[in-house]
C-alpha positions in Angstrom: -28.1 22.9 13.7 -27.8 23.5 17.5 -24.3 24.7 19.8 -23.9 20.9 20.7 -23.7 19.9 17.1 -21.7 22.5 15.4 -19.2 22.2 18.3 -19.0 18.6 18.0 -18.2 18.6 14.2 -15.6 20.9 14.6 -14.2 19.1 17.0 -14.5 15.8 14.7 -12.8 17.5 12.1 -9.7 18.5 14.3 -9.9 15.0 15.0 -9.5 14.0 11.3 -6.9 16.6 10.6 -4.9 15.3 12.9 -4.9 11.9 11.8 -4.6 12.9 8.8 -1.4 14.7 9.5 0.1 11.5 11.3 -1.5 9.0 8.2 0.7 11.7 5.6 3.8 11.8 7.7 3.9 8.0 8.4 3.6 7.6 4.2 6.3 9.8 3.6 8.5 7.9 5.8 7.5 4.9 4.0 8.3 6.4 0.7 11.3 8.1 1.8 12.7 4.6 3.2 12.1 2.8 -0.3 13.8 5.6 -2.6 16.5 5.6 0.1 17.3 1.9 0.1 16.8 2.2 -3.8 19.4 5.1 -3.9 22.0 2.7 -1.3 21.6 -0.1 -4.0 22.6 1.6 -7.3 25.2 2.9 -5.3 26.3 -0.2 -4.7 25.9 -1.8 -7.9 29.6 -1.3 -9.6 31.0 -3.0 -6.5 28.7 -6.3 -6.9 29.9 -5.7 -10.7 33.1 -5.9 -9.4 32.8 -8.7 -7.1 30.9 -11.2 -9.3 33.5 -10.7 -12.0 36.3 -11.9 -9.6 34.3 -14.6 -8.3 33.6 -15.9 -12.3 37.6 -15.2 -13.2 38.2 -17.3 -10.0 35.5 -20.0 -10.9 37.0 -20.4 -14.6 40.7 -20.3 -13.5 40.6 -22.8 -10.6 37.4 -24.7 -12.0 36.9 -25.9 -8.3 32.9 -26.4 -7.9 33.1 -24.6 -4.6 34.3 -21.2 -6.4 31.2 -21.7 -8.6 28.8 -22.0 -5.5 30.2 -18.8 -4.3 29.5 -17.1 -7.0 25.4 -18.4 -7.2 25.4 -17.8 -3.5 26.4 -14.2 -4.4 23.3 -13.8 -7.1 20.9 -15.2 -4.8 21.7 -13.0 -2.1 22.0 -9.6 -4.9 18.3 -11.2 -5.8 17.0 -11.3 -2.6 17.7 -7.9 -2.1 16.7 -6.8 -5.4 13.4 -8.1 -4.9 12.9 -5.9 -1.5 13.4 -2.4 -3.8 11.6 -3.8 -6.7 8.7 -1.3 -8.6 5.5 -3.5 -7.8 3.5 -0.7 -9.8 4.2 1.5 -12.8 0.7 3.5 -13.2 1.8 6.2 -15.4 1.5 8.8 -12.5 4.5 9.3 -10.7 3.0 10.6 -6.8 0.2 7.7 -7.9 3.2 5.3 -7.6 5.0 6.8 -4.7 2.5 5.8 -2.7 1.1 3.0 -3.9 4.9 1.1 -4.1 5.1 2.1 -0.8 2.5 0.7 0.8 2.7 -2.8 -1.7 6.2 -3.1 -0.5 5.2 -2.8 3.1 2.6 -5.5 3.0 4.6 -8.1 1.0 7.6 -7.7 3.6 4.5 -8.9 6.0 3.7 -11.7 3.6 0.9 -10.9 2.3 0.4 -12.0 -0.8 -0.6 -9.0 -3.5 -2.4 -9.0 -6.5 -2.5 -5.4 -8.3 -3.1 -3.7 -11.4 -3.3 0.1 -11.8 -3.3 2.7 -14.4 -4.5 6.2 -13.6 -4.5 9.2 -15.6 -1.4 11.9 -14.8 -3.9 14.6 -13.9 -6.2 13.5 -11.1 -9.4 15.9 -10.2 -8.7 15.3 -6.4 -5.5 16.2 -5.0 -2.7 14.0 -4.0 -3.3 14.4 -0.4 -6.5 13.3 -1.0 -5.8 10.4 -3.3 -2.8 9.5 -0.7 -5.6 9.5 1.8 -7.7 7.5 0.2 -5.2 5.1 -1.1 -3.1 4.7 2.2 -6.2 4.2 4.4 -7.8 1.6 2.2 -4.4 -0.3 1.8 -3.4 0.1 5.6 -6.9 -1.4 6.7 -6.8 -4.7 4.1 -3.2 -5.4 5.8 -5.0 -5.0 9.2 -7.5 -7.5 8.2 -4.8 -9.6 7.0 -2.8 -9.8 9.6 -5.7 -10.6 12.2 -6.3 -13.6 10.4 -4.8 -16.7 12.4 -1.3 -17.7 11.6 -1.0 -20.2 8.6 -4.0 -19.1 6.9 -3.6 -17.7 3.8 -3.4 -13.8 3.4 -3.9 -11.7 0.3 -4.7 -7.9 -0.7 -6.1 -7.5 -4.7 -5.8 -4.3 -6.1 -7.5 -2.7 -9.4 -7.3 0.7 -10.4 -8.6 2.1 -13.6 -10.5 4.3 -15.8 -14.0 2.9 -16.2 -16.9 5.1 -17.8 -15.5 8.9 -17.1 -15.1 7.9 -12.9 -11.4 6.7 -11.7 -12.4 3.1 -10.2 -10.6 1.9 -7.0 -11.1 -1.7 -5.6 -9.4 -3.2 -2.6 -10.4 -6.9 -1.3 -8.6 -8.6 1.3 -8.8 -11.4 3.1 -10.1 -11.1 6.6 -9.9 -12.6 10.0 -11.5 -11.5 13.3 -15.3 -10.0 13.5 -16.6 -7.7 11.2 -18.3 -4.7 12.9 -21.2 -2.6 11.2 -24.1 -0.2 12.3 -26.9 -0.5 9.6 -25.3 -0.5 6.5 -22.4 1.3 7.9 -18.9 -0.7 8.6 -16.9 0.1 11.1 -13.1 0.2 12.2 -12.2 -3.1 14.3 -8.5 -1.3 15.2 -9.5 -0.9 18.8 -9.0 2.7 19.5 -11.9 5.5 18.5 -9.2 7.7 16.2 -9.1 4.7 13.7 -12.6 4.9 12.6 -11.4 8.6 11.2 -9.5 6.7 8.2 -13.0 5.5 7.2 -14.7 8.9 8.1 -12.1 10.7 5.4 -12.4 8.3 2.7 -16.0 8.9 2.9 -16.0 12.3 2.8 -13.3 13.0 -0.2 -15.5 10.6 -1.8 -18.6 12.6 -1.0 -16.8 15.8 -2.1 -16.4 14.8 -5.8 -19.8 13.3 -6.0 -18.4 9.9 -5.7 -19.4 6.6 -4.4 -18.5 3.2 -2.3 -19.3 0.5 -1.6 -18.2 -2.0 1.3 -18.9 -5.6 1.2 -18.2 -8.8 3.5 -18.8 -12.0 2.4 -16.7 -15.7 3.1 -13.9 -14.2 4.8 -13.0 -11.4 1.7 -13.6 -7.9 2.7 -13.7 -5.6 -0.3 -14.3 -2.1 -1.1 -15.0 -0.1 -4.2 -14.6 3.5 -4.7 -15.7 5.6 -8.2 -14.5 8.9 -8.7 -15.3 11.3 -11.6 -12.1 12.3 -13.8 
């Protein structure tokens, strides 16, 4: 390997560190925000207790319809925001579903409509950085697809995790809009600026470093990757 080349990989992998850096602290904010809204709400909840039990006393005393509509407009809006803090996943890993919740969350407040399933064994053989890595550029790029995709068209992210044959098998299909980009067999990032195409880079290479394998396919506006990893 010549100057030129060993100088130029290290500088690619400064590159990566440093969007790696930016890719970890932009998911802990996510996570942080959704155990902090979470925390605000059951904070909250012996007040709404509180309140729906005088609006039902008032309903029954009075039995004026209006009290009643009150009291349903109340639930709706306790719903509502229930909904925004709900758990999408429980995998039976608790980082596993950190993560994965957060990013979920983010892309239904987008309205993007998700389809996932996910079980994954407590004790990973790559480390939670990497699985975050994986997991967080593989779920940031499907919403990117997604939300190039011409408004009124319909938008969705499916999601399978699971043990299959010894490997832990990952599989993320989205729908797509805009151009697909590729070099060979290669596919590459569509964001627009050079650092993107890292996210792609490091999946790849935590993949290569367990002996792994993916796969990217394009096909009829569904964009979907696999990844296997050995447990």
């Amino acid at each position: 390997m010549g100057l030129f080349e060993r100088v130029f990989g290290r500088l690619v992998d400064r590159r990566i560190a440093a969007y790696q850096s930016d890719l970890l602290e932009r998911q802990y904010r996510e996570v942080e925000q959704i155990y902090r809204t979470m925390r605000g709400w059951r904070h909250d909840y012996h007040n709404h207790i509180q309140a729906i039990r005088a609006l039902a006393a008032e309903a029954r005393a009075s039995g004026d319809p209006a009290c009643l509509k009150k009291l349903e407009d109340y639930l709706s809006a306790l719903n509502s925001e229930l909904c925004e803090v709900d758990t999408v996943l429980k995998t039976g890993n608790v980082m596993v579903d950190a993560i994965l919740n957060s990013k979920l969350s983010l892309l239904r407040s987008k309205g993007i409509e998700i389809n996932a399933k996910a079980t994954v064994p407590r004790e990973l053989k790559l480390s939670e950085v990497e699985f975050c890595a994986v997991m967080g550029n593989l779920l940031d790029n499907a919403m990117e697809a997604c939300l190039r995709q011409p408004e009124g068209e319909r938008r969705f992210v499916r999601l399978y995790i699971g043990a299959l044959k010894g490997q832990l098998y990952l599989s993320v299909s989205n729908s797509s809009g805009g151009e697909v980009r590729r070099s060979g067999r290669t596919y590459l990032s569509t964001k627009g600026e050079p650092s993107h195409g890292f996210g792609l880079v490091r999946i790849d290479r935590i993949v290569e470093k367990y002996g792994g394998y993916v796969n990217r396919q394009n096909e009829e506006g569904v964009f979907a990757t696999e990844v296997l990893l050995p447990l």
